[in-house]
N, C-alpha and C positions, 0 to 999 in steps of 0.2 A: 504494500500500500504506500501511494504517495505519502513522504509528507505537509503537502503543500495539501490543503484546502479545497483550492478548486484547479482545472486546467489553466485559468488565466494567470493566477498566481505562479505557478509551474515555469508555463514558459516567458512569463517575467524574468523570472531568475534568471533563467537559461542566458537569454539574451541581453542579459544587463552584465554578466559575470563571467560569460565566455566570450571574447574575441573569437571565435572560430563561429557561435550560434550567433553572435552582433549582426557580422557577416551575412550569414545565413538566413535571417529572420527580418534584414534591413527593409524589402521591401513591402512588407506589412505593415500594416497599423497596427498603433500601439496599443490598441483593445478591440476586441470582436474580431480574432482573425480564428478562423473553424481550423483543424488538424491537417483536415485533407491541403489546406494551402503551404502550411510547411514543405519544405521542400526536402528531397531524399538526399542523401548526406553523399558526395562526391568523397570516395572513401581514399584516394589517393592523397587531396585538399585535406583531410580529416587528419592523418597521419603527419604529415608535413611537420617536420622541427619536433616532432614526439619523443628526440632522441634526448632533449634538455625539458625534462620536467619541470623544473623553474621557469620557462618562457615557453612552454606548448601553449598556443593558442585555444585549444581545446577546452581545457582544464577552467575551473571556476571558482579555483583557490587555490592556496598553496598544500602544497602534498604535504601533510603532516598527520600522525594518528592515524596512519593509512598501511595498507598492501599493497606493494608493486609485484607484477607478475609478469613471465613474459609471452607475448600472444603468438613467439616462432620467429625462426630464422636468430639473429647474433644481438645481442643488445649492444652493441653498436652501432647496430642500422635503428636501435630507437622504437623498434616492438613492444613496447613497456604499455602494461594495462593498468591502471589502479584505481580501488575501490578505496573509501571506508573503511574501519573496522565495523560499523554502525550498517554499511550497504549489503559487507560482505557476510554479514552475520545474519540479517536478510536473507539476502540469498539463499543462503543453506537453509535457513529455516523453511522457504517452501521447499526447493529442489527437495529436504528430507520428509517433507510432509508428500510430496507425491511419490520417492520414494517406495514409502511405507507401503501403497499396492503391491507393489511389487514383492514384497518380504514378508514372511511367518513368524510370531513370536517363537523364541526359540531357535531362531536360524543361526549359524554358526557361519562368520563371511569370512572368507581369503581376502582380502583390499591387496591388488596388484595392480594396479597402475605406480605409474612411474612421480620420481619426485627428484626436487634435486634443481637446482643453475635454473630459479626460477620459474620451473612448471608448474601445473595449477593442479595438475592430474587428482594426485595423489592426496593434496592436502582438503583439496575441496570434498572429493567424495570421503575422506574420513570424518570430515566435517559435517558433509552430510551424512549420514553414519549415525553422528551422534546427536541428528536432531530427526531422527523416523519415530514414529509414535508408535513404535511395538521393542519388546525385550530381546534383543538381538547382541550377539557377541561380536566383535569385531579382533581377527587375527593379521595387522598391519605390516606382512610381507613385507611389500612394495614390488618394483617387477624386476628388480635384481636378484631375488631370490632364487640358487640352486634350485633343478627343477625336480629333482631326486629329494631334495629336501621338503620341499613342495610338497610332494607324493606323497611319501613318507607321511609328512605334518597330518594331511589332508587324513587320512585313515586315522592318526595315533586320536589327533583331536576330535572326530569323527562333524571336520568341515564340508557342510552340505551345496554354502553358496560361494563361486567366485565370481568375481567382476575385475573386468583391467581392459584393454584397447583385443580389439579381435587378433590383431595379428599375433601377438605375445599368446591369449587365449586359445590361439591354433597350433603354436609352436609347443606350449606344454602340453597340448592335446598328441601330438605327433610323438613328444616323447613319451608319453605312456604307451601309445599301442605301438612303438618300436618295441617296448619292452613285456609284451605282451600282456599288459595288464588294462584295467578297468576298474575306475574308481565309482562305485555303483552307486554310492553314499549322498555325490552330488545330485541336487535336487532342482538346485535353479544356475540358472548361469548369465550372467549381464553383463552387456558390454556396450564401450562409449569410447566415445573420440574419433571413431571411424563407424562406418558401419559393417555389419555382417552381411554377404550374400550365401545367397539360400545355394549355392555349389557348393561352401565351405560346411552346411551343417552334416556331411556324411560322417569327418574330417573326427567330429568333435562329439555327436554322438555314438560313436566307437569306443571313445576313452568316457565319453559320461552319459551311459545309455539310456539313464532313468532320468537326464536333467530336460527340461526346458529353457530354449532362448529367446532371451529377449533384450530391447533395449534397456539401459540404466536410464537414461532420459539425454536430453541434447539442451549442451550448453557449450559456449565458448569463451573463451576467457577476455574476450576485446567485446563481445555483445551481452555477454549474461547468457541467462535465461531465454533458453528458445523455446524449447520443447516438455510435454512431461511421459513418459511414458507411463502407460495406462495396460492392465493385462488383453483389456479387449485391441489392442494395437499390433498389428501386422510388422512384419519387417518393413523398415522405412516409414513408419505411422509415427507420428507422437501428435498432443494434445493443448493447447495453447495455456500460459499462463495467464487467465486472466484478473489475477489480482496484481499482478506486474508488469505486463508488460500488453502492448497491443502486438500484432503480430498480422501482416499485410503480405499480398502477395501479387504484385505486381509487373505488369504488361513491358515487356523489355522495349519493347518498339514505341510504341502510344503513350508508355507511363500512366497509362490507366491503371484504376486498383481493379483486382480479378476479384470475382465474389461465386461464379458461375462454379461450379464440382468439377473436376476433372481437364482441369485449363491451366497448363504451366505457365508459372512465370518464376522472376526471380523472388527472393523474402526479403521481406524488408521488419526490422523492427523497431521499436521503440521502448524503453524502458523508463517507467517512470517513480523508480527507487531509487537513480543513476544521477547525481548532482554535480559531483564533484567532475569525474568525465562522465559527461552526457552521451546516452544514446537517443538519439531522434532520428524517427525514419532513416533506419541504417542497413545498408543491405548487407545480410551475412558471405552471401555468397553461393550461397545456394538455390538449386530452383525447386520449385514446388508446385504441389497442386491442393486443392482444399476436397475432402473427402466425405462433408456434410454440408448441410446448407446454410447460408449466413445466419446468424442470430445464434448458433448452438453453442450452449457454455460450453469451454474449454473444448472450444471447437476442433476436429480434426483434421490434419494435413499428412500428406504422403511426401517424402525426399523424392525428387529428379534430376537429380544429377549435381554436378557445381555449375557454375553459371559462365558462363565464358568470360565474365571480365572480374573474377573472383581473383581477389588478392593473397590468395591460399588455400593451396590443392593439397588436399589429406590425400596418403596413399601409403597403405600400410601402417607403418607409426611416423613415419615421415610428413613432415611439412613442405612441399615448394610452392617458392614463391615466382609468379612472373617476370617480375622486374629482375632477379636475380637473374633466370634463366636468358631474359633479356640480354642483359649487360653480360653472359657468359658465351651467349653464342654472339654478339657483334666482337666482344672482342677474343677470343680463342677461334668461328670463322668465319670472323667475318663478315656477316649478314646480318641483316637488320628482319628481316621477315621469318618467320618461325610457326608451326604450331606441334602441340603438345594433345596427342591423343593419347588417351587414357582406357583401356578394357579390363573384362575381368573372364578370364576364359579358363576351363580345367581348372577351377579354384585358384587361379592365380591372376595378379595384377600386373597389367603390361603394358609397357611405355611407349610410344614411337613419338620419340620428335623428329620431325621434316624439317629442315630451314633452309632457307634460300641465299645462294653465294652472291657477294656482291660482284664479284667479277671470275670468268669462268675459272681460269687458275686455281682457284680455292674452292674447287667441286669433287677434287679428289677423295679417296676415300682416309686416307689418312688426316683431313681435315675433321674429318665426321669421328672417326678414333680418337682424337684430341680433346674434342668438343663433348663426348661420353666422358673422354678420364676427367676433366674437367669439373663435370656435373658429381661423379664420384664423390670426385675429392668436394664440390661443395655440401651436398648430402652424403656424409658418410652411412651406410648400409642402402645404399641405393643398388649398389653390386649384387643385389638377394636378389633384387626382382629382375623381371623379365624386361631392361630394357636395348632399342634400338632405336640408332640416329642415322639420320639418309638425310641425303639432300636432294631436291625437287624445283623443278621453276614454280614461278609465282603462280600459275596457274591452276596448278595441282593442289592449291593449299584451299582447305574447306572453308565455303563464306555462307552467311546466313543467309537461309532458303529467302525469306521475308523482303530484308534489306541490304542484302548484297556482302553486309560488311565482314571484315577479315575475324574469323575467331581464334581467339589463343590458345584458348584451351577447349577442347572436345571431351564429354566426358560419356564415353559410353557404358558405361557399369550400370547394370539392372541391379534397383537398389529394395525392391518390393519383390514378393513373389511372381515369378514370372506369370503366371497364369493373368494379374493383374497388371504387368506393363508399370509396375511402381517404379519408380528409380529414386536415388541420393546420393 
């Protein structure tokens, strides 16, 4: 819940205490302007000078009393998120209130997500953890834990639930049925930060035959609160917060908001517990579709994919960023045009970036070998997945059916049951 009164008062503050919402908000009146005319937050503009917390325009006070986190990629490119302790204490309070669906008094939880050089992972979901409204134990791994040890743990202490990022969750899966065993005991299994596709549940009901999967919920550590996961929720489904946050999903072409069922666009959200840095009409990054009809509390929406002009592509436990890959193929070869397709095929995730040389000399194939060790060496464990770099004329690079224009990123991953054409 706000604590501001009413809307007016709200985005008062906003725009009287952020230089970035001043901006933003400039050509409105200064009372009586409705939500829908705020404008969706240009998330490049948004970031800009984020690297000096003292002088981010964004921000609406001085960072004191607070949590800095990091949203991906080096904190010296200035990915720094920060709450409150008062925001972030919030936070948890719902994320562990819808949670609590998800959990049985008496559950026994492995916490394996990761923690550590500013991630949120791990802190947050023990946090949340400790705010579910049912009697639950909590055994706080993390995902550096031996995975023998793990094992082992799981039976001695007779732990029912894990939760951590899929990938890690398929990798301790793999080591158990290498070792011919079956932890029968697990009952539920929840995972966040990436999503699960339905090729990977063969992988992990092998090793925990009796569990069910499901999301832990979707949240991001630069937007908050996106999603809640609810047990009636599909792979790629989650539930809107509405006592925090509004949650839109809008028309990539038009900027219209989508209201109609089954009409992708991208998400846009808005959090209004978020003061110190503000979320207004912010797009995460992902696109969506709305799976009920307008008006329905803590309405539901289906993932479709990442958005073409998303400023951070999950894939696996990895983070990449555009701009990166940018600045890594102009200059290792060369070329200014690139795209970045994305699959999920025989349970694995596969890369092909194309980029186009700027002059033919650098079309060689040892350009493209470069421009891989490259990327390596920027995401390290990027070497696990399946990927490949070619080079292509400008023509052969995929543009929007719609409007013609150049995409970065492609994301073909079926993120819903395939039956229903879900994606995220």
């Amino acid at each position: 819940m706000s604590i501001f009164s009413s809307y007016e008062q709200w985005v008062e503050h906003i725009r009287t205490y952020s230089t970035f919402y001043k901006k933003q908000f400039g050509h409105l009146p200064s009372q009586g302007s409705d939500f829908d005319q705020l404008p969706i937050v240009d998330v490049n503009e948004y970031w800009k000078g984020s690297h000096d917390l003292g002088s981010w325009h964004v921000l609406t006070a001085e960072v004191k009393d607070a949590l800095v986190l990091k949203t991906g990629g080096t904190t010296s490119q200035g990915k720094l998120s920060v709450y409150t302790h008062a925001e972030w204490q919030s936070m948890l309070d719902c994320f562990g209130r819808s949670l609590s669906e998800q959990l049985c008094a008496g559950d026994r939880i492995a916490n394996l997500f990761f923690s550590g050089d500013l991630y949120a992972s791990f802190v947050f979901i023990h946090g949340a953890l400790c705010c579910v409204d049912v009697a639950i134990t909590e055994f706080p791994f993390t995902g550096s834990v031996d995975f023998d040890v793990l094992a082992d743990a799981s039976t001695q202490h007779n732990i029912n639930v894990l939760v951590g990022v899929p990938a890690h969750l398929l990798a301790f899966a793999s080591h158990v049925n290498g070792q011919g065993r079956a932890l029968t005991q697990i009952t539920t299994v929840l995972f966040g930060g990436e999503n699960l596709f339905e090729s990977q549940l063969p992988t992990l009901k092998r090793a925990f035959p009796n569990a069910r999967f499901a999301s832990i919920g979707y949240a991001s550590v630069d937007a908050g609160l996106v999603g809640a996961s609810t047990p009636d929720c599909g792979l790629g489904e989650h539930r809107v917060f509405d006592e925090q946050t509004r949650v839109e999903i809008i028309d990539e072409l038009s900027g219209q908001v989508i209201e109609a069922c089954g009409q992708a666009g991208n998400l846009v959200v808005t959090n209004f517990t978020r003061t110190l840095m503000p979320i207004v009409r912010y797009p995460v990054g992902d696109r969506a579709s709305w799976c009920e009809p307008a008006g329905t509390p803590r309405r539901k929406f289906a993932l479709q994919g990442r958005s073409s002009e998303s400023r951070r592509v999950r894939v696996g436990v990895l983070s990449l960023f555009p701009e990166e890959i940018a600045e890594i193929t102009r200059r290792v070869g060369g070329g200014l045009q690139w795209q970045l397709i994305i699959e999920h095929t025989q349970g694995d995730d596969r890369l092909l970036l194309n980029w186009v040389p700027d002059v033919q000399a650098n079309a060689g194939q040892t350009r493209s070998h470069a421009l891989k060790a490259a990327l390596i060496e920027q995401y390290p464990g990027l070497e696990q997945l399946h990927v490949e770099v070619q080079t292509c004329n400008a023509q052969e690079l995929e543009r929007h059916p719609r409007s013609g224009k150049h995409l970065a990123i492609i994301d073909r991953r079926v993120y819903g049951p395939k039956a229903t054409g879900g994606a995220g």
